[in-house]
C-alpha positions, 0 to 999 in steps of 0.5 A: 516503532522501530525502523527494522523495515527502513529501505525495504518496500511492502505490498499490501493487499485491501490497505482501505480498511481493516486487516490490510490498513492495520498492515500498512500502518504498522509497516510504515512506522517500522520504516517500509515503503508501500505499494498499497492495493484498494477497490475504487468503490472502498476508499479514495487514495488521499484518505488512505494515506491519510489514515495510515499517516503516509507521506506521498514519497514512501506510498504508491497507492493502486486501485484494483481488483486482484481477481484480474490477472491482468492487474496483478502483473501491473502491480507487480510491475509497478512495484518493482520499478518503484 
């Protein structure tokens, strides 16, 4: 893979399974850092980074649901001062 992500930071939605897995390993092998969202009850945050082939200093995994407002203001948040 290339590393034309290197230095930028990706959030990506649903990174537990499917589409939003694939996403995420295909960014993190092209060089982004991640701020990855998941539901609780979809995965554990270890094996998601696991199965993405992550390193704990280029991945900030956060459990929520994006249908509360509330948690997309603190992704975003936590995003940024990441």
């Amino acid at each position: 893979m290339t590393k034309k992500l290197s230095g930028k930071t990706a959030i990506v939605t649903g990174a537990s399974q499917g589409i939003g897995l694939a996403v995420a390993k295909r960014f993190f092998n092209d060089g982004a850092n991640l701020v990855l969202t998941y539901l609780p009850e979809h995965g554990q945050a270890e094996r998601i980074i696991e199965q993405i082939g992550g390193a704990h200093d280029r991945v900030l995994l956060i459990a929520g649901d994006l249908r509360q407002i509330d948690f997309v203001g603190s992704l975003f948040d936590q995003a940024w001062r990441r």
